[in-house]
C-alpha positions in Angstrom: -23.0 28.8 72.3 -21.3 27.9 75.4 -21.9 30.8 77.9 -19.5 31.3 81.2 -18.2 33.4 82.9 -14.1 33.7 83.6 -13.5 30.7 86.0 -16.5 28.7 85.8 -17.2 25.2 84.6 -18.2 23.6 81.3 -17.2 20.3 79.8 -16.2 21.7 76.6 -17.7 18.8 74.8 -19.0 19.7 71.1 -19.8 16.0 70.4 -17.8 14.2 67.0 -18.8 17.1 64.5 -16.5 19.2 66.8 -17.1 22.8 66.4 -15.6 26.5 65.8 -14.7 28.0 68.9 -14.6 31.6 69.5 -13.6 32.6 72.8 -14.2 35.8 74.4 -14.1 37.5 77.6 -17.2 38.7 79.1 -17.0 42.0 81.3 -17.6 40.4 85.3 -21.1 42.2 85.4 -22.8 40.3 82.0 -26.1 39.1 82.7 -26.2 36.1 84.2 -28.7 33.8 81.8 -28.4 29.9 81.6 -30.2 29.9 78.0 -30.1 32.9 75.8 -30.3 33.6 71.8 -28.1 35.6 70.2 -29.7 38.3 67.3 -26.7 38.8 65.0 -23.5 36.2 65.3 -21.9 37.3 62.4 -21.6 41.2 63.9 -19.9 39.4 66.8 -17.5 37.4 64.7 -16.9 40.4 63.0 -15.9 42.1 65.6 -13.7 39.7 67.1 -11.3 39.9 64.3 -10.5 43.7 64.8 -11.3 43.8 68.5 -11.6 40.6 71.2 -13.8 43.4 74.1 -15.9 45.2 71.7 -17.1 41.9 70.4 -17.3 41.1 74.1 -19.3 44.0 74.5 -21.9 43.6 71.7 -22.2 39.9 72.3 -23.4 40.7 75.6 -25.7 43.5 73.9 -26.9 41.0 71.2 -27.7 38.5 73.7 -31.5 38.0 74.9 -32.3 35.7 77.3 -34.4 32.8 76.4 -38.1 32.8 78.7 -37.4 29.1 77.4 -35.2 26.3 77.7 -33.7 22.9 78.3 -33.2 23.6 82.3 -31.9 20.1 82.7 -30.9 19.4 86.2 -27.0 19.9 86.3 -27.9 23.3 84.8 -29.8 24.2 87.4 -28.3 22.5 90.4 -25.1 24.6 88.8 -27.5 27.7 89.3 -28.5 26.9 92.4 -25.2 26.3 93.6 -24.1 29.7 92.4 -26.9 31.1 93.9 -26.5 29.7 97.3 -22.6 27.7 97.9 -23.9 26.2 101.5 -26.6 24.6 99.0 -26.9 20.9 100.9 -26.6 18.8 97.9 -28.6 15.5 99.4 -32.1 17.8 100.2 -31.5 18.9 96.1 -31.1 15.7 94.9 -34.1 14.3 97.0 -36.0 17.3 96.0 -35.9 16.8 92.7 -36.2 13.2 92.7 -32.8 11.9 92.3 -30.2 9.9 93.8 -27.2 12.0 95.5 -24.8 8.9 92.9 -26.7 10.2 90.5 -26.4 13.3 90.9 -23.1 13.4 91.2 -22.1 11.4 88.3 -24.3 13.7 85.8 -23.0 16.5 87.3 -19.1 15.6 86.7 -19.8 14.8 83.4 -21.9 17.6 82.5 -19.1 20.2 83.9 -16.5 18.0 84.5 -16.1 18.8 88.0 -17.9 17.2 91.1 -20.9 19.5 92.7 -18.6 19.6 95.8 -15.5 21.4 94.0 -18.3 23.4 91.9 -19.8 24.6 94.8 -16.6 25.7 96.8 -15.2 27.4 93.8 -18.2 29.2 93.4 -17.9 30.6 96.6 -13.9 31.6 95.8 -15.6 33.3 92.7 -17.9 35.1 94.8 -15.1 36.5 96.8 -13.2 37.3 94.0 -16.1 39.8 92.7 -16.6 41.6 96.2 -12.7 41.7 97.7 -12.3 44.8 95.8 -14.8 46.7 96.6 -15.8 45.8 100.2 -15.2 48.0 102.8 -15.0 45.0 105.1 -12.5 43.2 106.9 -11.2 40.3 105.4 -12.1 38.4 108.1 -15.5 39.8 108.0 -15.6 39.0 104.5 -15.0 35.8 104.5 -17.7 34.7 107.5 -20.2 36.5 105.4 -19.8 34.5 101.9 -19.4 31.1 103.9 -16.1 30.6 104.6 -15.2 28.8 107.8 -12.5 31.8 108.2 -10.1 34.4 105.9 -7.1 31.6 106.1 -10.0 29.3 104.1 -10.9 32.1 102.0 -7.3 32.9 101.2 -7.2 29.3 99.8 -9.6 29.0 98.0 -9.4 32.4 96.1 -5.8 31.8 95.6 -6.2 28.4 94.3 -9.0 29.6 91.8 -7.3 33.1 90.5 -3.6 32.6 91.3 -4.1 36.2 93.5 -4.6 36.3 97.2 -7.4 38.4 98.6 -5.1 41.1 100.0 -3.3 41.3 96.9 -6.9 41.6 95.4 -7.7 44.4 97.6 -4.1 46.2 96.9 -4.4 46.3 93.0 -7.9 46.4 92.3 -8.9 45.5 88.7 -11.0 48.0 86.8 -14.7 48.1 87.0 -16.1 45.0 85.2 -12.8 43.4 83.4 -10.0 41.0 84.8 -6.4 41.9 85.4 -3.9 40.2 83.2 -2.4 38.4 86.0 -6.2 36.5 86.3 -6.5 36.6 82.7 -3.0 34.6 82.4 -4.0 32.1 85.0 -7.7 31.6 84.0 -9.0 28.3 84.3 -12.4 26.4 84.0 -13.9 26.1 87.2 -12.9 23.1 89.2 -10.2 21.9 86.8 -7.3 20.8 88.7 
């Protein structure tokens, strides 16, 4: 199962078998899990042919998340990149034994975007979840999710969602699903 959230990165690689794909929205506050089993795929597929958000709803349900898994390095540079965007990608990669060429390479090819683009998209996606519902200033806003200023973070969101941040703020979407302007423009993560 390939498990992201709405504007974030995967290859989509399923190898020569290929696969059947089932795609479906996840509400913005899912769980965040890198590995996770799921108890009953069928009751998800099930649902998915009468409703697309109630199957969204128990495959978020059915999902457990895994005290166990692969944790290859792009996974969890991609975590750790989410976690923290000003992440400085040559301490990681010496960290954990690797070259920074290396690094990047695997990276690209594991979510077909470089760790640079990964990382300032995750920080557009970040300001995507809290415009709404900060009572900052944009301004404010920006400087505190690590933008150099709002004109940066204008960018960036806008390039991501296809919505500026003030729009964002205007027409919030409802609590925990995208609008169908974002829905319309989604995009993997990085994919230009």
């Amino acid at each position: 199962m390939v498990f992201h959230r709405p504007f974030e990165a995967h290859a989509d690689q399923f190898g020569t078998a290929g696969a059947d794909v089932l795609n479906l929205p996840l509400p913005v506050d899912a769980p965040d899990v890198a590995v996770a089993m799921l108890r009953n795929l069928d009751a998800v597929v099930q649902t998915a042919e009468r409703d697309r958000l109630a199957a969204s709803s128990l495959l978020s349900a059915l999902c457990v998340a895994a005290t166990e898994g692969p944790g290859d390095w792009p996974d969890l540079l991609a975590a750790a990149l989410r976690q923290d965007p000003s992440l400085c990608l040559t301490e990681w990669a010496e960290a954990t034994g690797l070259t920074v060429e290396t690094v990047a390479r695997g990276f690209k090819r594991a979510y077909g975007v470089s760790p640079k683009r990964y990382r300032a998209d995750a920080r557009a996606l970040r300001a995507w979840r809290t415009i709404p519902s900060s009572p900052l200033p944009l301004a404010q806003l920006a400087l505190n999710l690590g933008f150099a200023d709002q004109a940066h973070m204008t960018r960036d969101v806008a390039a991501l969602t296809g919505r500026t941040p003030a729009s964002l703020r205007r027409t919030p979407r409802p609590e925990g699903q995208l609008d169908s302007r974002t829905l319309g423009r989604e995009r993997l993560l990085g994919e230009e």
